[in-house]
C-alpha positions, 0 to 999 in steps of 0.5 A, a space after each residue: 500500500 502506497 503512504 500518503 507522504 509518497 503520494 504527496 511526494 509524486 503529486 509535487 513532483 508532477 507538479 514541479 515538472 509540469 509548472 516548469 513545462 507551462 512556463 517553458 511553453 508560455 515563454 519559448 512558443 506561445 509569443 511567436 506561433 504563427 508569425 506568418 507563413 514559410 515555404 512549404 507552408 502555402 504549398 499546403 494552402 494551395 492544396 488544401 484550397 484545391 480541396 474545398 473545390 474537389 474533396 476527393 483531392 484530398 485521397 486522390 491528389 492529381 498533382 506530384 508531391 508528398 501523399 499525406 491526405 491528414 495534413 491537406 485536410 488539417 489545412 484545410 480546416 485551418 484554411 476554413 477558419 482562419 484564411 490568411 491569419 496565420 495565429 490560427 494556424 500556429 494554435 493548432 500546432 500547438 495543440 499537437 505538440 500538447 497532444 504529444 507531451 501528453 501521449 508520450 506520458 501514457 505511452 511510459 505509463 501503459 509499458 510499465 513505468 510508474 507515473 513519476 517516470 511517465 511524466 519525465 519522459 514527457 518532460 523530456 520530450 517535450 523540452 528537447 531543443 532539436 526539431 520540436 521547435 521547428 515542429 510547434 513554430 513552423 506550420 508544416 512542421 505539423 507533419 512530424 508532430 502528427 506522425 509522432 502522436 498518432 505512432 504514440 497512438 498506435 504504439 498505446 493501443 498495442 500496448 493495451 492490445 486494442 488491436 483496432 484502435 492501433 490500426 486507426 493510429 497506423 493508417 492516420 500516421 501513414 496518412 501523416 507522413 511516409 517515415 510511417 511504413 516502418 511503424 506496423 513492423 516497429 509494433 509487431 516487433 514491440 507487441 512481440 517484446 511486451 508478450 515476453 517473446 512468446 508470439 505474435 497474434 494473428 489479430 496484431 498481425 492484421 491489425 498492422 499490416 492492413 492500413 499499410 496495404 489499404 495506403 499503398 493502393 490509395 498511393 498507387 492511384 496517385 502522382 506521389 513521389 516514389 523512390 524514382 519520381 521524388 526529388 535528388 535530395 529525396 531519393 534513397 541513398 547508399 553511401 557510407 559516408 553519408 549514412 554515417 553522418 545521419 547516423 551520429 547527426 540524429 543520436 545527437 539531436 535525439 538523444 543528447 538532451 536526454 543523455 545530459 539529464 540521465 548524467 545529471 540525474 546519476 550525480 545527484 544520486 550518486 548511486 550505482 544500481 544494475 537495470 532492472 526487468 522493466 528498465 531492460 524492457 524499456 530499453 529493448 522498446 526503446 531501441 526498436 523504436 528509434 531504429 524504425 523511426 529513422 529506417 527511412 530518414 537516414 537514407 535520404 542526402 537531406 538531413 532535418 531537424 523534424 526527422 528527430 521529433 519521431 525517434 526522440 520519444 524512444 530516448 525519452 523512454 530510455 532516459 525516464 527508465 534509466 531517471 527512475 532506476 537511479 532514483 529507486 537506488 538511492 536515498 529520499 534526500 538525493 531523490 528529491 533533488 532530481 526533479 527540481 533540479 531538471 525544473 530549474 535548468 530548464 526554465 533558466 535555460 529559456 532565453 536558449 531556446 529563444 535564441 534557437 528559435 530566432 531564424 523561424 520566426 524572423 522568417 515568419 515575420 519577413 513573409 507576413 510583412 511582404 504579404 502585407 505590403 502586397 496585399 495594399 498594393 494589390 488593387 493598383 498591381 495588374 493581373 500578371 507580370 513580375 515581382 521583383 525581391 530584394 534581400 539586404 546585402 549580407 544578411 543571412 537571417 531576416 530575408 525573403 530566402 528565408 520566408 520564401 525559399 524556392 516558393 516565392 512565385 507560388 506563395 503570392 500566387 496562392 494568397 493573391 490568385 494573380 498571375 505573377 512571377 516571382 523573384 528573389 535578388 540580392 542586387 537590386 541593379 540586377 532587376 528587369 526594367 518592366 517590372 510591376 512592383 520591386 520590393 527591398 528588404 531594409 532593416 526588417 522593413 519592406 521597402 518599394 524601390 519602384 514601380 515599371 508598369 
């Protein structure tokens, strides 16, 4: 029977950790969700506007491009609230992200971690500096934060062998985004590991690869990228050299936060203790976690930041199973350090991550700003013709490459439903003579140099 005091105890250190979260979350995202649009973001739009014409779009898309139906019909929900405000947007986010934190915790919880472990993990998921700010600040980040709850889902259900609810979380990741083909196996490998390696159950068995069959013919019907159609940078690759490097960029941004707290846990502690029958578990669980998560990704010549937000919830079990290990082990006077310690770095730790988040969010601002500014230009502009942007000489942060990427031209014809032609210079001398608006990036500012029609 569990004493009352320990009781007190567990509900103060969730409380602890989960102050420190909600300040962590006010502070480092809540001021700059939905600072404007970037890149990929009006590619999304423009799918998701065509949807509202043609809902079958949505299944059947008729234009090349990533197959995932669940982002198209998220934005296009969002589109249908908010048209061009992009706040909006950036709320739905962040109501992924709280989404993720919070199954991360029963995820901990339904593979046997006791609630005060559970909670770590979430803690340190949800506080890890490499792709989760990228996921919660930049709106088609989304996909890495849909993919992860919805394995975190199915990953729940299989644990509590609700074998068809697993098969919906494994069909709206798969519809989330295509690093999902390896997660039916990742299950069967964990439904196999938490049976004590004793079988498989043909309902699990069916359960997984069933929304994995019924994808791939959704897919077939498509123009989707395929290993052949997609782009270079997205082509699979087998080069050693580069496999490597993916390898030790992604154990560090998934693993390294939570390497750092485990150490710091085991100083403060102070103890040496061998693992456990639930920490080994977790370890085996873990681990198979992290390698199907990134069975795709580090394949591929493009490395990002979003590929780690998947394979982080693995380290974050490990680092929870490791965390409570070492607290069983030692003393309650050493044991209750552990929690406002971790607390305390995190929330001191803030201006870092503000820091971190700089280059987003300045490119959120420089494109809200353009838009803007077209947009009050817009009634004396004609309905076709080129647009000329010119970047600051220098400046690397705040610039429309930033905002815009290689979507200039596609981003205001998105928002405007014009006929323009778009391009980014650094030199504004290089500019073409018939041009219908030129627009400089000066300070932050957009500043019109001329206009030739």
């Amino acid at each position: 029977m569990t004493r009352p005091s320990a009781v007190v105890g567990h509900r103060m250190q969730i409380a602890l950790l989960g102050s420190a979260w909600f300040v962590f979350v006010l502070a480092v995202y809540c001021p700059d969700l939905g600072r404007g649009f970037v890149k990929d973001d009006f590619t999304w739009i423009r799918a998701a506007k065509n949807a509202l014409a043609q809902p079958s779009r949505i299944l059947v898309p008729s234009e090349p491009g990533f197959y995932r139906p669940l982002i198209t019909t998220s934005f296009l929900l969002d589109y249908r609230i908010h048209r061009w405000r992009p706040r909006g947007y950036g709320w739905t986010n962040l109501g992924l992200y709280v989404a993720c934190t919070f199954a991360v915790a029963a995820l901990a919880s339904a593979i046997g971690l006791p609630i005060t472990a559970a909670i770590i993990a979430a803690f340190l998921w949800a506080v890890n500096p490499h792709g989760i700010n990228m996921g919660v600040l930049w709106l088609s980040g989304r996909t890495s934060l849909c993919l992860t709850l919805f394995s975190i889902g199915a990953a729940w259900a299989f644990a509590q062998h609700k074998f068809v609810w697993g098969a919906v979380f494994i069909g709206c990741a798969l519809g989330s985004k295509e690093e999902a083909v390896a997660l039916p196996f990742v299950l069967l490998v964990w439904h196999w590991l938490l049976e004590d390696r004793r079988r498989v159950s043909v309902t699990a068995l069916l359960c997984a690869v069933l929304p994995l069959a019924v994808y791939g013919v959704l897919r077939a019907r498509t123009a989707a990228f395929t290993l052949t159609t997609a782009p270079s940078f997205y082509r699979l690759t087998a080069d050693p050299a580069l496999l490597l490097r993916n390898i030790g960029e992604y154990l560090d941004r998934s693993t390294t936060l939570v390497a750092f707290a485990t150490l710091l846990v085991a100083g403060i502690t102070q103890t040496r203790c061998t693992a456990d029958a639930t920490t080994k578990r977790v370890a085996l669980l873990a681990s198979s976690w992290w390698v199907g998560m990134l069975a795709i990704t580090i394949w591929l010549p493009v490395r990002s930041s979003l590929y780690a937000v998947g394979p982080s919830v693995g380290s974050a079990l490990l680092g929870a199973a490791l965390i409570d290990r070492l607290r069983s082990c030692t003393t309650v006077t050493r044991r209750v350090l552990v929690e406002p310690v971790l607390a305390a770095l995190v929330v001191a730790a803030i201006p870092i991550y503000q820091m971190r988040d700089a280059p987003w969010v300045e490119g959120a601002r420089v494109s809200q700003r353009t838009l803007t500014k077209v947009r009050e230009d817009s009634p004396h502009l004609p309905h076709a013709g080129m647009i000329v942007l010119t970047d600051q000489e220098g400046e690397t942060v705040s610039n429309f490459r930033n905002a815009f990427g290689d979507l200039s031209t596609e981003a205001l014809q998105t928002v405007f439903d014009r006929k323009w032609d778009v391009v980014i210079l650094d030199d504004p001398d290089a500019a073409p003579q018939n041009v219908i608006a030129h627009y400089r990036l000066q300070s932050g500012r957009i500043v019109e140099l001329n206009r030739g029609m």
